[in-house]
RODO-2510 file (C-alpha; in nm, 4 decimals, decimal comma):
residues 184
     n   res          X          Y          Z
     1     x     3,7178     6,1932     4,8892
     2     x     3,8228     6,5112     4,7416
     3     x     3,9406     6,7862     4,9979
     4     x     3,6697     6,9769     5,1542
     5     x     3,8448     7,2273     5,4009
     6     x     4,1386     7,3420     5,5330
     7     x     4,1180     7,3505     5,9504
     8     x     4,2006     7,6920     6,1063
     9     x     4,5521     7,5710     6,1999
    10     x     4,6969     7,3768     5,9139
    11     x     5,0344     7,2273     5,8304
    12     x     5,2574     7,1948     5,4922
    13     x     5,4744     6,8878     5,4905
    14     x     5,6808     6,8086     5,2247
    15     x     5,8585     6,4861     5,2134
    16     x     6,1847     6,4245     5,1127
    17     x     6,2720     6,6868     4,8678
    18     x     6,5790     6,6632     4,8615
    19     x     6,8541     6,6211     4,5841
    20     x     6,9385     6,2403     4,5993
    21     x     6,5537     6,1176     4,5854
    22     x     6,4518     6,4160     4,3748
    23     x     6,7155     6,2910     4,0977
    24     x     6,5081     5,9966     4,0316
    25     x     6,2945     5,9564     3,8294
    26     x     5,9276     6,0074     3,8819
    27     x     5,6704     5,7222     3,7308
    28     x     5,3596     5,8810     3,7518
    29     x     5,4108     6,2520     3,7530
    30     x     5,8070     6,3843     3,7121
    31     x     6,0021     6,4685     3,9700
    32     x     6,0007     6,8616     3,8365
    33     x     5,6500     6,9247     3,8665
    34     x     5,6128     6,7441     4,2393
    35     x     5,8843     7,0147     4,3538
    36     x     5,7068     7,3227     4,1895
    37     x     5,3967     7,2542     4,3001
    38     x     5,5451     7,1615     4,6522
    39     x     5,7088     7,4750     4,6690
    40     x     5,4095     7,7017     4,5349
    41     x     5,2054     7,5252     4,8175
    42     x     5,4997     7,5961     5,0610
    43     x     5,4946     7,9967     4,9313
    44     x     5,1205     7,9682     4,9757
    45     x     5,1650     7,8402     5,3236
    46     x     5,3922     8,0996     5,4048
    47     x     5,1534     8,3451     5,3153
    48     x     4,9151     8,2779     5,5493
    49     x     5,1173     8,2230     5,8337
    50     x     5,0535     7,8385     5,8264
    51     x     5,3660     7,6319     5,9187
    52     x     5,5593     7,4722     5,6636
    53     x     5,7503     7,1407     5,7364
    54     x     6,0599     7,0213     5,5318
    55     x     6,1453     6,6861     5,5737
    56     x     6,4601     6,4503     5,4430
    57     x     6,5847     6,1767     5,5190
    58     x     6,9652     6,0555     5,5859
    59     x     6,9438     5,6614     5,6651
    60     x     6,7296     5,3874     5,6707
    61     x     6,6036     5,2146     5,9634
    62     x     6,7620     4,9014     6,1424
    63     x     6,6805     4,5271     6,0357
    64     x     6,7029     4,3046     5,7607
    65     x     6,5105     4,3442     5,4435
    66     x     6,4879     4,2060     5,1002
    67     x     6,6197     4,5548     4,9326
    68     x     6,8915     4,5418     4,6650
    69     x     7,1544     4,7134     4,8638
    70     x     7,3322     5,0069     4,6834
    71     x     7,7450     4,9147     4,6719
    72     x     7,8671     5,2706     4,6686
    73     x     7,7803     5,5920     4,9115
    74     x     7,5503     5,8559     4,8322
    75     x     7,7101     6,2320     4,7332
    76     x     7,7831     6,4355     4,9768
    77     x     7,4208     6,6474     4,9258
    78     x     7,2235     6,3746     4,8559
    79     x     6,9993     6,4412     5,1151
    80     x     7,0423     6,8379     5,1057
    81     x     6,6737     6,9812     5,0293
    82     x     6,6103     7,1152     4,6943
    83     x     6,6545     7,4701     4,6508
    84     x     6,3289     7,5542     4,4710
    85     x     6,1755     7,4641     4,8076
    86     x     6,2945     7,8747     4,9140
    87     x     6,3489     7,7467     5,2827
    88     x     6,3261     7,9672     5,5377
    89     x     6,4237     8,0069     5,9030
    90     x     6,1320     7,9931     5,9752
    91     x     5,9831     7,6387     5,8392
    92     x     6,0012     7,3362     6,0424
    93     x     6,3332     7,0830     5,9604
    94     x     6,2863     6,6862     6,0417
    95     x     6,5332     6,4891     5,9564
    96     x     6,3955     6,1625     5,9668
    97     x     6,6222     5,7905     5,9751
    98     x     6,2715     5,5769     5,8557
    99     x     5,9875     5,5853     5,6027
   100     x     5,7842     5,8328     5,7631
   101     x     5,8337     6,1686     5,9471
   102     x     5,7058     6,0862     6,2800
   103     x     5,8516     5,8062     6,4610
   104     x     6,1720     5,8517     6,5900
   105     x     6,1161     6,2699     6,5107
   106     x     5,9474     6,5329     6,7195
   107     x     5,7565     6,6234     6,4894
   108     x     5,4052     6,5301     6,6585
   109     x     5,5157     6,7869     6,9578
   110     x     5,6115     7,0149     6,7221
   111     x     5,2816     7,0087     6,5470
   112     x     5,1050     6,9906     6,8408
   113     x     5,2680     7,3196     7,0081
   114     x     5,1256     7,5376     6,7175
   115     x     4,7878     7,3662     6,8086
   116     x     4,8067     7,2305     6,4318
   117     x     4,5133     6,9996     6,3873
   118     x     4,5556     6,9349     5,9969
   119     x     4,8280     6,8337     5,7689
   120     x     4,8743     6,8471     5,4122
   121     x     5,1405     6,6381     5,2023
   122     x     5,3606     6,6142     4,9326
   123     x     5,6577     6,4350     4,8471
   124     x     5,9184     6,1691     4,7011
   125     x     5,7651     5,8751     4,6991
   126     x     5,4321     5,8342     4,7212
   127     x     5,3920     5,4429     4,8850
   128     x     5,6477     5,4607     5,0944
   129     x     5,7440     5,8671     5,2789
   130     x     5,4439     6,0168     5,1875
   131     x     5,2351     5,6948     5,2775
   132     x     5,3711     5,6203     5,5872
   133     x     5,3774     6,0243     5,7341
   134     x     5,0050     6,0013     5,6397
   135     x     4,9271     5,6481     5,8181
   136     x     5,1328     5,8345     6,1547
   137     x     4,9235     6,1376     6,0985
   138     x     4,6063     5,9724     6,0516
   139     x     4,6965     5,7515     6,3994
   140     x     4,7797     6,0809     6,6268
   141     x     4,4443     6,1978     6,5305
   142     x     4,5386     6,4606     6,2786
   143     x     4,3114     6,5561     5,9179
   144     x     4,5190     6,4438     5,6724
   145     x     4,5008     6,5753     5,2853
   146     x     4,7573     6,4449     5,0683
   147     x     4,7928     6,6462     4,7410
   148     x     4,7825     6,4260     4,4436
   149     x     4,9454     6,6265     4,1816
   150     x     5,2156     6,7143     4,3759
   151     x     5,3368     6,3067     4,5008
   152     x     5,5435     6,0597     4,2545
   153     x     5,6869     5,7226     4,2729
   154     x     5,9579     5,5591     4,1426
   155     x     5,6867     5,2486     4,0811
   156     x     5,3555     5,3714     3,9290
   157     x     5,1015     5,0725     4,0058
   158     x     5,2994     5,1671     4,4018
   159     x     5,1607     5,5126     4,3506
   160     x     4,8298     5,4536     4,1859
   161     x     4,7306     5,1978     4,4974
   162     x     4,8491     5,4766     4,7485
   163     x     4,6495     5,7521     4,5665
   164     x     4,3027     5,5792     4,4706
   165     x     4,3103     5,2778     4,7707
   166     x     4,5157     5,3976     5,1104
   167     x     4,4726     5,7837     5,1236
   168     x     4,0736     5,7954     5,0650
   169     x     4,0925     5,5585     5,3942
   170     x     4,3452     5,7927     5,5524
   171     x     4,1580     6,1257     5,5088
   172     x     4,0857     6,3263     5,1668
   173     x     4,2773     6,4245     4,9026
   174     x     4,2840     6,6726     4,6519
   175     x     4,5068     6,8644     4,3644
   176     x     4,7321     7,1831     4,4043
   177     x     4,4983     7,3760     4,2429
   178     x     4,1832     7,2489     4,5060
   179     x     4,4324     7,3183     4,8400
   180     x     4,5235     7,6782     4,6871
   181     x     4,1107     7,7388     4,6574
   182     x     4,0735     7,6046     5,0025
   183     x     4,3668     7,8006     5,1160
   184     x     4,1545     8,1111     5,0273
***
């Protein structure tokens, strides 16, 4: 469904900006253009006063899976957010250990003590941060709109079954352009 409104009391999060994941490359739509319309949206945001949430990640969660394991460590900024995101004192940090944003995070109370009843999404990559902040979302009984233009994946048949088959069932979705309109 594209995106019909914007509640009163609407969040920005952007997942997983940051240099190591942002390095990689970008299937569908290159890592470049996710970041500059994530940070236009997060300017936007700003604007009006709505809260803007910057999220990264720094570790994986416990337990055994079938992921080649990477031999060597990560840079020392790997997980420092991107510049171009301009972030301020004011925007909501998460630093998150899993796929998504909310477990293990206090995000939700976060969220919930600016009486936020929407969230919009972007991010690094699209079937597995993005996708799993907007299947928490969706279960805590927020709107979710998840920006299409402005998620990638490493794996593009990944990203095309988020976009077209899991975030219609989620809530709507819609391009940077359509959540600028709605934005007003």
């Amino acid at each position: 469904m594209t995106a019909t409104a914007l509640d009163a009391r609407t969040a920005l999060i952007v997942v997983d900006l940051q240099k190591g994941i942002a390095a990689m490359p970008g299937a569908p739509v290159p890592s470049k253009d996710v970041i500059a319309r994530s940070a236009g949206l997060a300017a936007a945001f700003r604007a009006k006063g709505l809260p803007v949430v910057l999220v990264n990640v720094t570790g994986g969660a416990p337990g055994r899976n079938e992921a080649p394991q990477r031999g060597e460590q990560p840079p020392a900024d790997w997980a420092d957010l991107v510049a171009d995101l301009d972030a301020q004192d004011s925007d909501i940090r998460v630093t998150k250990q899993t796929w998504g944003a909310f477990y293990g995070t206090d995000l939700d109370s976060q969220l919930r003590r600016r009486g936020i009843t929407q969230v919009v999404l972007t991010g690094i990559a699209t079937s597995i941060g993005v996708e799993s902040t907007a299947r928490f979302a969706q279960e805590y009984g927020y709107n979710v709109t998840v920006v299409t233009d402005a998620v990638t994946d490493m794996n593009a048949d990944a990203h095309t079954n988020s976009v077209e088959r899991i975030f219609p069932r989620l809530g709507e979705t819609g391009t940077t352009e359509e959540i600028t309109k709605l934005l007003g």
